[in-house]
C-alpha positions in Angstrom: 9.4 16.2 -51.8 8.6 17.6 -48.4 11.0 17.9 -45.6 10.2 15.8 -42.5 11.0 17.1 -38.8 13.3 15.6 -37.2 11.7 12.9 -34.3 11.8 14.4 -31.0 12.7 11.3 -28.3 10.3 11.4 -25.0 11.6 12.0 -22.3 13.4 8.8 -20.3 11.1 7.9 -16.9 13.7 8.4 -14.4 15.3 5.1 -12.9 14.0 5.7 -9.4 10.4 6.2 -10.7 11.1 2.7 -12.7 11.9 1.3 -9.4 9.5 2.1 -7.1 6.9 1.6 -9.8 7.7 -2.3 -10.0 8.0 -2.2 -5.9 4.6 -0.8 -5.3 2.7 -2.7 -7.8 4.3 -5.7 -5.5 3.2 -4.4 -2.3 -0.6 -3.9 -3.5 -0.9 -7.3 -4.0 2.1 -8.2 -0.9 -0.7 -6.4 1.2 -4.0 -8.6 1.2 -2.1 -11.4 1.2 -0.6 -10.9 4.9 -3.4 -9.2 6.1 -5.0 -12.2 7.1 -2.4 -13.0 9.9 -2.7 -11.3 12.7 0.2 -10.6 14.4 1.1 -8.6 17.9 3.5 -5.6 18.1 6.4 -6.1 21.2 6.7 -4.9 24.3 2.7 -4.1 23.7 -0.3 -6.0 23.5 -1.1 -4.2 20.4 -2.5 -6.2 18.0 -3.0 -5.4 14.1 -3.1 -6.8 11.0 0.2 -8.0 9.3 -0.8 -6.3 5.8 0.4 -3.2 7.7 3.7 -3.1 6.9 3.7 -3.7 2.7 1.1 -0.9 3.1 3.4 1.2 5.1 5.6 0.9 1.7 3.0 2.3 0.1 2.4 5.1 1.8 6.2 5.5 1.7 6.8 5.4 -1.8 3.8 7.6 -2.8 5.1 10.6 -0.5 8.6 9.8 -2.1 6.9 10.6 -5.5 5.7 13.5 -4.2 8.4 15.1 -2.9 10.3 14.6 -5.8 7.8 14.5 -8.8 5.0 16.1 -7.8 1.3 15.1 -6.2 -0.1 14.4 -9.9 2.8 12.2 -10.2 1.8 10.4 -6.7 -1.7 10.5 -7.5 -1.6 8.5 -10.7 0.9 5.8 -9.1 -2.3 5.3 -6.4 -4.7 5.1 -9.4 -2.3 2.6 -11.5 -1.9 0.1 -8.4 -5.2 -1.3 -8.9 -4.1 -2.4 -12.2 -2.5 -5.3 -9.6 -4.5 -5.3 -7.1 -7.4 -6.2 -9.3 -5.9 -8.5 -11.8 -4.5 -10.7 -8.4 -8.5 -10.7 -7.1 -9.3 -12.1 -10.5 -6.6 -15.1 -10.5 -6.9 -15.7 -6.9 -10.9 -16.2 -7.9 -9.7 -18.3 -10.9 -7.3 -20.4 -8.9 -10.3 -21.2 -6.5 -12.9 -22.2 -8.8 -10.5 -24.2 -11.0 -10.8 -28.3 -9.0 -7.8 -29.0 -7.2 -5.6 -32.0 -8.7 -6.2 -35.6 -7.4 -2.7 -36.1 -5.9 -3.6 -32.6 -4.0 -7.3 -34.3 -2.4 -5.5 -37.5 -1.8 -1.7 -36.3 -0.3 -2.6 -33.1 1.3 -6.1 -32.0 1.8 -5.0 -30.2 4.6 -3.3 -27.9 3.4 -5.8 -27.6 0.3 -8.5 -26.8 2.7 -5.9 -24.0 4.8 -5.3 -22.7 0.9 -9.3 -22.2 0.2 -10.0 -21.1 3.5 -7.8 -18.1 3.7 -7.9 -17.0 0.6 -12.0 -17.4 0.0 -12.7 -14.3 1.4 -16.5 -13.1 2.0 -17.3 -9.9 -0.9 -17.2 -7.8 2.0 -13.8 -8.1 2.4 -12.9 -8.0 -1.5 -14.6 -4.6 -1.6 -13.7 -2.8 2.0 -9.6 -3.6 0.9 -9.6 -1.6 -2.4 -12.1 1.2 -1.0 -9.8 1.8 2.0 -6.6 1.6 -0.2 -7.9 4.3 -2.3 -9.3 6.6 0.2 -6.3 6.5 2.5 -3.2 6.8 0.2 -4.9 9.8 -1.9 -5.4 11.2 1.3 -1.8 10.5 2.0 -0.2 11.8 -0.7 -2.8 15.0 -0.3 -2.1 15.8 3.5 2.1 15.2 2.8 1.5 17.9 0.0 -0.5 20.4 2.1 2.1 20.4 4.5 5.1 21.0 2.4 4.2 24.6 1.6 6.7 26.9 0.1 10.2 26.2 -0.8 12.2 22.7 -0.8 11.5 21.0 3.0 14.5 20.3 5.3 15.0 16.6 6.4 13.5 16.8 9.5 10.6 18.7 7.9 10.4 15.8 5.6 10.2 13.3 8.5 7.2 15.6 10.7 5.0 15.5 7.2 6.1 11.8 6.2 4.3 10.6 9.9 1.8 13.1 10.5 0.3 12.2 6.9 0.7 8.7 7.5 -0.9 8.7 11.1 -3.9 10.6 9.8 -4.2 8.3 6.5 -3.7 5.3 8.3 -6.8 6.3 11.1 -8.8 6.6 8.3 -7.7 3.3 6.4 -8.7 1.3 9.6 -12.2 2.8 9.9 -13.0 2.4 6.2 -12.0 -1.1 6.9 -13.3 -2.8 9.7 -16.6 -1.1 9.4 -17.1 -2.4 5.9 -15.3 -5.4 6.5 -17.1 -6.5 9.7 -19.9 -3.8 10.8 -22.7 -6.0 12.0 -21.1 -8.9 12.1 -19.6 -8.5 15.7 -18.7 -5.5 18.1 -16.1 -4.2 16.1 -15.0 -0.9 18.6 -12.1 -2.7 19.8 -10.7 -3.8 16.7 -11.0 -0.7 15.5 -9.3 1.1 18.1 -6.8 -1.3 18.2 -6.0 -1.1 14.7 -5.9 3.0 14.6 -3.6 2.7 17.6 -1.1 0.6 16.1 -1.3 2.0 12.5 -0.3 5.7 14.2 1.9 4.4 16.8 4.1 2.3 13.2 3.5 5.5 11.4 5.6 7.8 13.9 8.4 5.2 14.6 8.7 3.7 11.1 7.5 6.2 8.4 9.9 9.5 8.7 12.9 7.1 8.5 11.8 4.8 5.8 10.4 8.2 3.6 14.3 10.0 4.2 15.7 6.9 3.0 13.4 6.3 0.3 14.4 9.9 -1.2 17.8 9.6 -0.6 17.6 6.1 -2.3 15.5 7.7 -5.5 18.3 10.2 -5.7 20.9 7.8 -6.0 19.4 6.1 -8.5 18.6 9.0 -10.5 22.4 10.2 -10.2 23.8 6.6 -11.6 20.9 7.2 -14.7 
């Protein structure tokens, strides 16, 4: 009769992990859903795309995994969001091919014909979302990590990397974007500009407060765990 070791138990996922997990596998999909509105920044003219601001989450909550958990930590959280993003294409394509019901075509074919038309996006647009998502939060979470150098970073350090990494990966999100989204379709300089304006202009007023408080938030949790 041989002696069995005893079972060693795996280590518990910390809460706040848990919880920004669920939230960002939300916002991937959150994301191209209101990026087809279109919607102007006050007091400016700015105009950019309302997908912005669940991706602004994103880029949040992967630098919060940084700073607390590491890059490889961040890096798979990126990787593991297309698990969402891609099974919400496929049902959005399933929910478009399946017919409508009668009572739909007869009561409201208005607002079956809104429903199809924003949501039957051109393969151009299906493919320039993911690539850009990809590119620009691994870029994110690289540049935030860079930056941090030696030693744990002081809040306001924290808040200068948060915006500076989000500025730069958010430049590079919009020209991903637009150019494979639209190049050759029309003139798409101004949009772009536009949209690289507005991204770094959010990601200097927004990000360095909404990555302190997402930090301070993980901590908490992790204290109640």
């Amino acid at each position: 009769m041989t002696d069995q070791a005893p079972a060693i138990a795996a280590p518990a996922m910390p809460r706040s992990l848990t919880v920004y997990l669920l939230l960002y596998g939300g916002m991937t999909v959150l994301a191209g859903v209101l990026a087809f509105k279109q919607v102007q920044l006050p007091p400016t003219d700015l105009s950019v795309e309302a997908g912005i601001f669940p991706f602004l989450v994103l880029v949040v909550i992967s630098s919060t995994v940084a700073q607390l958990h590491g890059q490889q930590a961040a890096n798979r959280i990126v990787w593991w969001g297309f698990v969402p993003l891609v099974v919400s294409a496929l049902l959005m394509q399933l929910v478009l091919n399946l017919p409508p019901s009668t009572e739909m075509i007869e009561i409201r074919p208005d607002d079956l014909a809104a429903f199809e038309r924003v949501h039957a996006s051109t393969w151009r647009v299906w493919l320039a979302g993911p690539a850009a998502y990809l590119t620009s939060l691994l870029l994110n979470v690289w540049i935030f990590s860079k930056l941090r150098g030696s030693g744990e970073a002081t809040t306001a350090g924290l808040m200068v990397r948060g915006a500076i990494a989000s500025a730069l990966s958010q430049a590079v999100d919009s020209v991903i974007f637009v150019t494979l989204a639209f190049y050759g379709e029309f003139d798409i300089t101004n949009l772009m500009i536009g949209q690289v304006i507005a991204k770094v202009a959010l990601s200097f007023v927004l990000v360095p407060f909404l990555i302190t408080g997402g930090v301070a938030l993980a901590k908490k949790l992790d204290a109640k765990a």
